[in-house]
ZADO-1210 file (C-alpha; in nm, 4 decimals, padded with zeros to 6 digits):
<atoms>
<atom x="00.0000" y="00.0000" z="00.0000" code="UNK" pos="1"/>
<atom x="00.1233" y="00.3635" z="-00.0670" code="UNK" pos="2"/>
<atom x="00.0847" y="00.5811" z="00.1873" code="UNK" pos="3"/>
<atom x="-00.0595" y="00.9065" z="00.2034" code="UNK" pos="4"/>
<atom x="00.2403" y="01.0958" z="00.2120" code="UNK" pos="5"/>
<atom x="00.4182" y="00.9127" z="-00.1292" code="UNK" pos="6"/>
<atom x="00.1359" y="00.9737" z="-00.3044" code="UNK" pos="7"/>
<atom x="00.1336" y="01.3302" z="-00.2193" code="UNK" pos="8"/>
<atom x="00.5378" y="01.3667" z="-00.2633" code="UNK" pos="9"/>
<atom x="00.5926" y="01.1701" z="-00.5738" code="UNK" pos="10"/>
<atom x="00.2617" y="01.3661" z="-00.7921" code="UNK" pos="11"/>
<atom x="00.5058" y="01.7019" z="-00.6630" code="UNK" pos="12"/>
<atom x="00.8733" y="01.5840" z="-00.7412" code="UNK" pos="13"/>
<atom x="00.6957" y="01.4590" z="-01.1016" code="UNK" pos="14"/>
<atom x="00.5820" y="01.8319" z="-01.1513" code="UNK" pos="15"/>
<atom x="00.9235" y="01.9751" z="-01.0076" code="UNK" pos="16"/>
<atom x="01.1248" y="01.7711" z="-01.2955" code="UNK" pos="17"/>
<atom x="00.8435" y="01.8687" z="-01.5435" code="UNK" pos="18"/>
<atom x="00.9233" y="02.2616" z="-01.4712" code="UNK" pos="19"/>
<atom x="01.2614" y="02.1884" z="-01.4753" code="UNK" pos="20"/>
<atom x="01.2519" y="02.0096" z="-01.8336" code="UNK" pos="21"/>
<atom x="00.9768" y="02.3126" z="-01.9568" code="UNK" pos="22"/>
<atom x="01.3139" y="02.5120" z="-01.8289" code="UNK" pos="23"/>
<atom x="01.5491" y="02.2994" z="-02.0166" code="UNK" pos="24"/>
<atom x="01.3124" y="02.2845" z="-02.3562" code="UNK" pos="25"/>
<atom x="01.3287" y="02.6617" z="-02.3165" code="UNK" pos="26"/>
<atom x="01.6846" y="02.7555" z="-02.2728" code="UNK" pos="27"/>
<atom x="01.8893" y="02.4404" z="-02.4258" code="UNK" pos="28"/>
<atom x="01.8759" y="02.6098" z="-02.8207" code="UNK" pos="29"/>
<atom x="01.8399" y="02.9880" z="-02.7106" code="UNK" pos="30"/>
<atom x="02.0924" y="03.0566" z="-02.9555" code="UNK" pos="31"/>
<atom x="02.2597" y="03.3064" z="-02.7234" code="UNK" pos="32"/>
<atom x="01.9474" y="03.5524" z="-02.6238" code="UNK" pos="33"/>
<atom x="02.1988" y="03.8027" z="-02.4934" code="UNK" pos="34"/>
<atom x="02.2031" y="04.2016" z="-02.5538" code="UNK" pos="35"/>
<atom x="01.8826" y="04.3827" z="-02.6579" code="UNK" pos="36"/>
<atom x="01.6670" y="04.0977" z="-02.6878" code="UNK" pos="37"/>
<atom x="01.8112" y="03.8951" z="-02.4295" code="UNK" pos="38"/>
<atom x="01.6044" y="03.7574" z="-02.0623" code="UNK" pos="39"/>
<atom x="01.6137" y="04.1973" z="-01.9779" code="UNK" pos="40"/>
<atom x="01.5096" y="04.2775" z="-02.3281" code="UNK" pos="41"/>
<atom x="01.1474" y="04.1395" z="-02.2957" code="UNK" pos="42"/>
<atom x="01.1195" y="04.3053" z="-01.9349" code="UNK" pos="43"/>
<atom x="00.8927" y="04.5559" z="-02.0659" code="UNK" pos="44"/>
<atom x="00.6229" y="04.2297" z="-02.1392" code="UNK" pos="45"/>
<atom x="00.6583" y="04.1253" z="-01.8158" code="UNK" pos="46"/>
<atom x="00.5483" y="03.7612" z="-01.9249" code="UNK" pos="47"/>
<atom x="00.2781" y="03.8853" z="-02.1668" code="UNK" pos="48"/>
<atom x="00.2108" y="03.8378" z="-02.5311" code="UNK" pos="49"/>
<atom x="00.0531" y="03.5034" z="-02.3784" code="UNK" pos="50"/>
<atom x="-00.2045" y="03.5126" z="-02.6245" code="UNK" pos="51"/>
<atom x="-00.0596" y="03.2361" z="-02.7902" code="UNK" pos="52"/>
<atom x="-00.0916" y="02.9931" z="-02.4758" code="UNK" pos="53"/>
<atom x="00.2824" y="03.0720" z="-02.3975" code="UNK" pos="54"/>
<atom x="00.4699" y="03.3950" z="-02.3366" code="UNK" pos="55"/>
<atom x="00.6078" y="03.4314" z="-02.7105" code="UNK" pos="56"/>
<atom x="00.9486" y="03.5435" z="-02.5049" code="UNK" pos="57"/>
<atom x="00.9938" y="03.1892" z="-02.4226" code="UNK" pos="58"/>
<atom x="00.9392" y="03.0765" z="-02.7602" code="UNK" pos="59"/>
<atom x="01.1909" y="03.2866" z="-02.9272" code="UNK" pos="60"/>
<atom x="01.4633" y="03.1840" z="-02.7172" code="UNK" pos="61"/>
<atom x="01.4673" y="02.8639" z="-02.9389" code="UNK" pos="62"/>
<atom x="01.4439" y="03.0380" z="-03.2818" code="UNK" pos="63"/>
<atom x="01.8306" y="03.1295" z="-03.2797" code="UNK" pos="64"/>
<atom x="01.7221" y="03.4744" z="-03.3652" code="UNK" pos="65"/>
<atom x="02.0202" y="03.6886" z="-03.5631" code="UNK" pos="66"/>
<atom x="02.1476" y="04.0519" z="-03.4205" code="UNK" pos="67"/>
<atom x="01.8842" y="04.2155" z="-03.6353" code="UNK" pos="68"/>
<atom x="01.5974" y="04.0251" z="-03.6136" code="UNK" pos="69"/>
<atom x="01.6538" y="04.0588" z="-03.1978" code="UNK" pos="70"/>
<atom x="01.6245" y="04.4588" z="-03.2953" code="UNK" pos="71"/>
<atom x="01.3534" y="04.4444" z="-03.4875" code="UNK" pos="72"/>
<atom x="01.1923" y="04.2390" z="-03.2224" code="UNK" pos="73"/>
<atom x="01.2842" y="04.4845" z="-02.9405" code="UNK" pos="74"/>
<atom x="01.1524" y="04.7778" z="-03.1137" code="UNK" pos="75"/>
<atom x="00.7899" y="04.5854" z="-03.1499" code="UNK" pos="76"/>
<atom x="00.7998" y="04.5722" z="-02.7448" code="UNK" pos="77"/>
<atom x="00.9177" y="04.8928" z="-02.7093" code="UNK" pos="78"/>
<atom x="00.6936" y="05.0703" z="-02.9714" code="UNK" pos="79"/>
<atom x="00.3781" y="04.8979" z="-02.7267" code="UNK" pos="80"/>
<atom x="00.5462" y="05.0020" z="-02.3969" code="UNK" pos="81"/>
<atom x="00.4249" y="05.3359" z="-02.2741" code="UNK" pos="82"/>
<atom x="00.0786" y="05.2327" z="-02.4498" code="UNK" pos="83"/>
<atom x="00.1225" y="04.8986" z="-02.2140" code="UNK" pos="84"/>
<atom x="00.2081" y="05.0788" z="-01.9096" code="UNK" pos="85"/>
<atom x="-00.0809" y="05.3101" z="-01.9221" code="UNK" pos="86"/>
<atom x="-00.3463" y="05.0157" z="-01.9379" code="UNK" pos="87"/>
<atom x="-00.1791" y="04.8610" z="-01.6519" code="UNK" pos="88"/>
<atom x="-00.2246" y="05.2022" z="-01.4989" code="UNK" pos="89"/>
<atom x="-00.6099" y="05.2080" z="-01.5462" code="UNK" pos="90"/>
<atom x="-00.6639" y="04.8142" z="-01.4418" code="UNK" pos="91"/>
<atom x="-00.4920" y="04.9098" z="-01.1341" code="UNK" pos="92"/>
<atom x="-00.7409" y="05.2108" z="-01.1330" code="UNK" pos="93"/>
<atom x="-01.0418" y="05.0016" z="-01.1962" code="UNK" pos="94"/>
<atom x="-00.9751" y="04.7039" z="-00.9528" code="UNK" pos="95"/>
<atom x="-00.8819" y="04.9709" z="-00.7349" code="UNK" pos="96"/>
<atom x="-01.2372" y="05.1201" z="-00.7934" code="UNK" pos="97"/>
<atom x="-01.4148" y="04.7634" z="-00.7480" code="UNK" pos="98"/>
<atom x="-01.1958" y="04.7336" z="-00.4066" code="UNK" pos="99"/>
<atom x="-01.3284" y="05.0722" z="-00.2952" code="UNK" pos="100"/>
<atom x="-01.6842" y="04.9556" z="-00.3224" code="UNK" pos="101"/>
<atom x="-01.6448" y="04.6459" z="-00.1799" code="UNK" pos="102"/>
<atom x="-01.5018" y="04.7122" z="00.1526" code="UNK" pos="103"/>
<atom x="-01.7467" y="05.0119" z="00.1790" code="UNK" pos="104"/>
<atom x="-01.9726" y="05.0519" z="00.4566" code="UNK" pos="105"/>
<atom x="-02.2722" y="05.0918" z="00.2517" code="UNK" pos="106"/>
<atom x="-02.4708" y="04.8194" z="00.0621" code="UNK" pos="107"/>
<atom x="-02.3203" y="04.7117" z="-00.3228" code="UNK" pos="108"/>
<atom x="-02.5110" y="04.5832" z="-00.5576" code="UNK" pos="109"/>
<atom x="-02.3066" y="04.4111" z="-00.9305" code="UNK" pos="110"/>
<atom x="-02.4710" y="04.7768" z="-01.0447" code="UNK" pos="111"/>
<atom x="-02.2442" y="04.9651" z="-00.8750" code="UNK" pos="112"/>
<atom x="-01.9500" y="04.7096" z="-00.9901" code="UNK" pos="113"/>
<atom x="-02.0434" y="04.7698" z="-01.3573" code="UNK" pos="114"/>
<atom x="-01.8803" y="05.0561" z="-01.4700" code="UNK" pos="115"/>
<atom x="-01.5329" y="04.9526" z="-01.3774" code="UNK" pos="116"/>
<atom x="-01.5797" y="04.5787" z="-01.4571" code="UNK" pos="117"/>
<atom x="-01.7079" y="04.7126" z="-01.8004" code="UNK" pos="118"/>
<atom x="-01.3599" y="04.9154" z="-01.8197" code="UNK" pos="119"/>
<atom x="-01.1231" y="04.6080" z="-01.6974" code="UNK" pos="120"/>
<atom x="-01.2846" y="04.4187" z="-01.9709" code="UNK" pos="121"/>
<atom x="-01.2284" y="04.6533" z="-02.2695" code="UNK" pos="122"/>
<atom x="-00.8374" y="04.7109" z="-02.2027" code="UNK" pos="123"/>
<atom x="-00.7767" y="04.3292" z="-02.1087" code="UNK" pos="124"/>
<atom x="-00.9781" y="04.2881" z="-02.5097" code="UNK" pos="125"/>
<atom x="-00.7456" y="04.5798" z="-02.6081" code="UNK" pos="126"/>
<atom x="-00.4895" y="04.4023" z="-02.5258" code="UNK" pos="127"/>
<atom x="-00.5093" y="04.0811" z="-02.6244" code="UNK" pos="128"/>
<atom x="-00.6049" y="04.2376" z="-02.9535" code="UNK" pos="129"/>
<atom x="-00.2604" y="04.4381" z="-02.9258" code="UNK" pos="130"/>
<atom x="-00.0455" y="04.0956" z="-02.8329" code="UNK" pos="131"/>
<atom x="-00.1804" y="03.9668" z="-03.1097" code="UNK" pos="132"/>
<atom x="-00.1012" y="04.2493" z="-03.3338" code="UNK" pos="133"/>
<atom x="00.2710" y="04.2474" z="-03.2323" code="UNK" pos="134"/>
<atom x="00.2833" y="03.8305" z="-03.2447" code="UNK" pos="135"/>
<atom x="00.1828" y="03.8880" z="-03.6097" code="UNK" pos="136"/>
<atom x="00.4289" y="04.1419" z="-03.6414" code="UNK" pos="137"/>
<atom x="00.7442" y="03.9240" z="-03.4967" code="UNK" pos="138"/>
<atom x="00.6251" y="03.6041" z="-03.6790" code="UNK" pos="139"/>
<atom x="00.6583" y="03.8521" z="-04.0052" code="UNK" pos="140"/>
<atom x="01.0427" y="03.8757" z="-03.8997" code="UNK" pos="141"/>
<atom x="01.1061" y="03.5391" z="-03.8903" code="UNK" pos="142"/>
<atom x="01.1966" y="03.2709" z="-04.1090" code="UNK" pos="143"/>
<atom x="01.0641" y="02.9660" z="-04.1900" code="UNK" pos="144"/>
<atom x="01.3292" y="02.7440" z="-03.9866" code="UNK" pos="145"/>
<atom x="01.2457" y="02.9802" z="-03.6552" code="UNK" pos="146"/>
<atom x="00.9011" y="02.9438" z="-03.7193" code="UNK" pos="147"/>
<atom x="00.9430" y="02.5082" z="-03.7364" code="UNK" pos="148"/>
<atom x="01.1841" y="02.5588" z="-03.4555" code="UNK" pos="149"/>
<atom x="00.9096" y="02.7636" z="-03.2461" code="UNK" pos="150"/>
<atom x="00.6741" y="02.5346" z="-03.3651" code="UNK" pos="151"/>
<atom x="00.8348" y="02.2021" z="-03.2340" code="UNK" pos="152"/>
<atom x="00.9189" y="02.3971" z="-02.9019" code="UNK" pos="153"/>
<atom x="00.5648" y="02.4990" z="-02.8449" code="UNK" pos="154"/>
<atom x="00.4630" y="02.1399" z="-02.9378" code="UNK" pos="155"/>
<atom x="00.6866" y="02.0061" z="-02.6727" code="UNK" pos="156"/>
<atom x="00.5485" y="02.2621" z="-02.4045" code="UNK" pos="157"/>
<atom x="00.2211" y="02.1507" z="-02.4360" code="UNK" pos="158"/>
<atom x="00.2733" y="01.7896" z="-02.4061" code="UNK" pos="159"/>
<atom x="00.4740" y="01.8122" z="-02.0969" code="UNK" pos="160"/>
<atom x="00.1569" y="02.0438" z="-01.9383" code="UNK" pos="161"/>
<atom x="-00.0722" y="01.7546" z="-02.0854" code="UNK" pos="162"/>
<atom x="00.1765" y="01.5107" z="-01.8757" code="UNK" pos="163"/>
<atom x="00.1624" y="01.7245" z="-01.5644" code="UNK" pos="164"/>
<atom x="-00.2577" y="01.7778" z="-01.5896" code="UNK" pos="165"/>
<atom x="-00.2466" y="01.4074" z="-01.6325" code="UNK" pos="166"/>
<atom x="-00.0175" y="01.3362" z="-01.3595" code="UNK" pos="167"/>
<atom x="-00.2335" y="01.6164" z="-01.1320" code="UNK" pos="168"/>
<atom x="-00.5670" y="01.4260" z="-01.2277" code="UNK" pos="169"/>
<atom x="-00.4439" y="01.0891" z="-01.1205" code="UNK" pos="170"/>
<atom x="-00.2606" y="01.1921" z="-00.8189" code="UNK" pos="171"/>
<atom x="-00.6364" y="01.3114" z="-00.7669" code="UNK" pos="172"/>
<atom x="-00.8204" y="01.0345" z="-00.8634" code="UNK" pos="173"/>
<atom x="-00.5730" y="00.7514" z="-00.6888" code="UNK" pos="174"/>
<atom x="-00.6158" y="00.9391" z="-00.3534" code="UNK" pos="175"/>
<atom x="-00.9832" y="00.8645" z="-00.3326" code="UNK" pos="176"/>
<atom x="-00.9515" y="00.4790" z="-00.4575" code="UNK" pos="177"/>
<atom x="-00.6511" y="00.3750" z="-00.2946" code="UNK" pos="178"/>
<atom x="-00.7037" y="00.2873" z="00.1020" code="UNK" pos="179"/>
<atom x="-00.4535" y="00.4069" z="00.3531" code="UNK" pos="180"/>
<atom x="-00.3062" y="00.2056" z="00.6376" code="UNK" pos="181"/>
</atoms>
């Protein structure tokens, strides 16, 4: 019999050695992603342009990108930056708003919640429609190897987060059917 304790430690190492090899996937062909467009020169997306299902920064570190695609590629995230930095700005301002209402004194009703919910939701479309603007844009500055090489690397990403939902829903399902001593 396993005991309660395995089958809560050996579901967590699998998913530690599953980040690690998402990790690996991502850095082993980075092609040297140093200078402009290196891990600083996608700060200004802090993790975004995740409207692909993975931050497109962590895709082109396998595309082996040359000096002047990286600059191209940097001036598409800095061209969106100040526009980026000013929609953060008014989500902050709306949830800000919503948090304001909430911990008032005063009854709320999802009325009162409307007008800033209704804001939150047009700048996150915005920019979603804006990521996927500027994906278009650096896919246009690739070539077709990158693009296969991106391809295969965002193939391998999401089978090892099929493996770990797998591995999650088991470690679920095996806890309720397997007896403890």
């Amino acid at each position: 019999m396993v005991s309660k304790l395995s089958r809560g430690i050996v579901p967590a190492i699998l998913a530690i050695v599953l980040v690690a090899a998402v990790a690996h996937v991502a850095s082993s062909s980075s092609g040297g992603m140093s200078g402009p467009m290196g891990h600083h020169g996608f700060h200004g997306m802090h993790g975004g342009m995740d409207a692909l299902g993975v931050p497109l920064p962590l895709l082109l570190r396998t595309a082996n990108l040359t000096d002047a695609q990286k600059q191209q590629i940097h001036t598409i995230f800095e061209n969106r930056r100040a526009a980026r930095k000013t929609e953060y700005q008014q989500l902050h301002a709306a949830k800000e708003a919503i948090a304001a209402k909430f911990t008032s004194t005063g009854a709320v009703a999802a009325s009162d919640l409307a007008s800033p919910v209704a804001t939150m939701t047009q700048i996150q479309d915005q920019m979603t429609n804006e990521q996927i603007q500027d994906a278009i844009a650096i896919r246009n500055v690739l070539t077709p190897t990158q693009l296969a090489q991106i391809s295969a690397t965002k193939a391998k990403l999401d089978s090892i987060h099929a493996e770990m939902k797998a591995l999650w829903a088991q470690g679920g399902s095996s806890s309720d059917s397997t007896p403890t001593e």
